[in-house]
N, C-alpha and C positions, 0 to 999 in steps of 0.2 A: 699462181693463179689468184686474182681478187674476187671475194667474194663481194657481193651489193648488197649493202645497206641500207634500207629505207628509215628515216625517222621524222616524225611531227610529233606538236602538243596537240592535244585533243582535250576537248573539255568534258567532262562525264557522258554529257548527252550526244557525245558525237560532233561538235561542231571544231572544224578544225580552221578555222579564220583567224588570221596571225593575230589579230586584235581583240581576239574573245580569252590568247592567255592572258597567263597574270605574269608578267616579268620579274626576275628577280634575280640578285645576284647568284646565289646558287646555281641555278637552273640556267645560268648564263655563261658559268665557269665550268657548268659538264658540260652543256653544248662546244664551248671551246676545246675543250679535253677531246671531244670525241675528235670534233674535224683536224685538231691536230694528231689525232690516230690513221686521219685518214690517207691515201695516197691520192686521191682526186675526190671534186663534187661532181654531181651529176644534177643537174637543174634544168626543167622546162625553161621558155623566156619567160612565161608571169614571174616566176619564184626569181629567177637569176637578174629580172628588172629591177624585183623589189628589193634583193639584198644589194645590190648594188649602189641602185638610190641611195641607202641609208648608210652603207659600211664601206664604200670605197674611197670617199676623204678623210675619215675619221681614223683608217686602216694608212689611207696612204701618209698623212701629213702629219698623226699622233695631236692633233688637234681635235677636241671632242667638242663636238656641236654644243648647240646650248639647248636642245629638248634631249639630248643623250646623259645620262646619270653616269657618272664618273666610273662607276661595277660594269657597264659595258663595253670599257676601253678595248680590253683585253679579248674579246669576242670582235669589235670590229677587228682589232691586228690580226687574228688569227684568222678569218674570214676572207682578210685582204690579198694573205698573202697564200692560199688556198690555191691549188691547181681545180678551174674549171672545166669542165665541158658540156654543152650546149645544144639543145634539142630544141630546135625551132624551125618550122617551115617559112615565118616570116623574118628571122631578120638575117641580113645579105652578112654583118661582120660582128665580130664581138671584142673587145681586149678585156681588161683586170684579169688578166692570168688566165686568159678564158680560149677556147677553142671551139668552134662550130661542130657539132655532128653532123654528117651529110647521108643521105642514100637512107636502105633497110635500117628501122630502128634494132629489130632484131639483133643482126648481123653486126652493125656497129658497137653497141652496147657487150657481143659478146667477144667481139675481140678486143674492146676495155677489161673486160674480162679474164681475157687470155694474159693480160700483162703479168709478167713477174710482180708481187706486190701483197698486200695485207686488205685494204679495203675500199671502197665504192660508195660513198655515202648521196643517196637521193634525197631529196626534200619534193614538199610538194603534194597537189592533187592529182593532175591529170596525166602528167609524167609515170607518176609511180600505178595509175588505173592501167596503163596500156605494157607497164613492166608484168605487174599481176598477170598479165592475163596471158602474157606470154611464157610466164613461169620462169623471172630472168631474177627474182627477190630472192636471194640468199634468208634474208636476217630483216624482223620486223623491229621497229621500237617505236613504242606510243608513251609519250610523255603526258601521261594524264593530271590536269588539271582539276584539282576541287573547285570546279562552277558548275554552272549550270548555264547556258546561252539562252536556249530557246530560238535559236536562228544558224540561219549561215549556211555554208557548205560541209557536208559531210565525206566519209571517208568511202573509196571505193564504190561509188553510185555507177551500178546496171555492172558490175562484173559480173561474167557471164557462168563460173564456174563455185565452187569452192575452195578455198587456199587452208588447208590446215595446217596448224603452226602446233611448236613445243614450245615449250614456256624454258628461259635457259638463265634469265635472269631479270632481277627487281631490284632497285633502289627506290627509297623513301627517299623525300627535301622534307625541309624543317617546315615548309610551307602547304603541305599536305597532299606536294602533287607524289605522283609514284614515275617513275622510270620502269616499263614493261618492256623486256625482250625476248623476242620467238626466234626461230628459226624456222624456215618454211619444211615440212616433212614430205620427202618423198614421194 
């Protein structure tokens, strides 16, 4: 059985807008480590548009863009070649390794679940609000960043309950962000 994985950076104040972290190779060689831990992603279409955009030529052809920094080669390959699957009411087809969810998100999600396997990794806003709520989040991680935004989107806006977590692990980057990891409690 897989457990789900939720993880995003977040900036102190809560703004979790892919453009408000601060990039850097560290923080780009754990993100690679994890999803190579993982056995599939799990991505809304915002999130699964936007890594795709940016990591499916660079992943496919080992050619690195000319606004991509050489430390994130290794994060496009790993990304590229990633088993997806796909939560979207609007779009009809997907490829890069990618598979459509169809019907109950419930339902679906928890027969991903059901697979023989180690883990589930979700990204994302609005994906992982309607996971919460259904109480389908194994395992939290907030990759906090030392900023401060002042803007954007925040995390879990109008969940309707409480989610209480355990704290099960923490890594420090040399860059000042932390790696928090919960587990959702019972």
């Amino acid at each position: 059985m897989c457990s789900l994985c939720y993880s995003i950076n977040v900036t102190l104040d809560g703004c979790c807008a892919h453009q408000a972290g601060i990039p850097n190779e560290e923080t780009h060689q754990y993100a690679a480590k994890t999803i190579v831990g993982a056995d599939a992603l799990l991505f809304g279409r915002v999130i699964y548009q936007m890594m795709e955009s940016a990591f499916r030529e660079p992943g496919q052809t080992g050619v690195k863009p000319e606004w991509m920094d050489p430390w994130m080669m290794p994060f496009a390959k790993t990304i590229h070649g990633a088993k997806k699957y796909v939560v979207s009411s609007t779009l009809n087809k997907v490829d890069w390794n990618a598979e459509l969810l169809h019907g109950n998100l419930k339902q679906a999600v928890q027969q991903l679940k059901q697979q023989p396997g180690g883990k589930l990794f979700v990204g994302g806003v609005t994906l992982p609000l309607a996971l919460a709520e259904l109480g389908l989040i194994d395992e939290y991680e907030f990759i906090v960043q030392p900023r401060l935004a002042g803007h954007g989107p925040t995390l879990f806006v109008g969940l309707s309950k409480y989610v209480d977590l355990k704290l099960v692990g923490r890594k420090e980057f040399k860059s000042g962000a932390v790696a928090l990891r919960y587990e959702a409690r019972s």
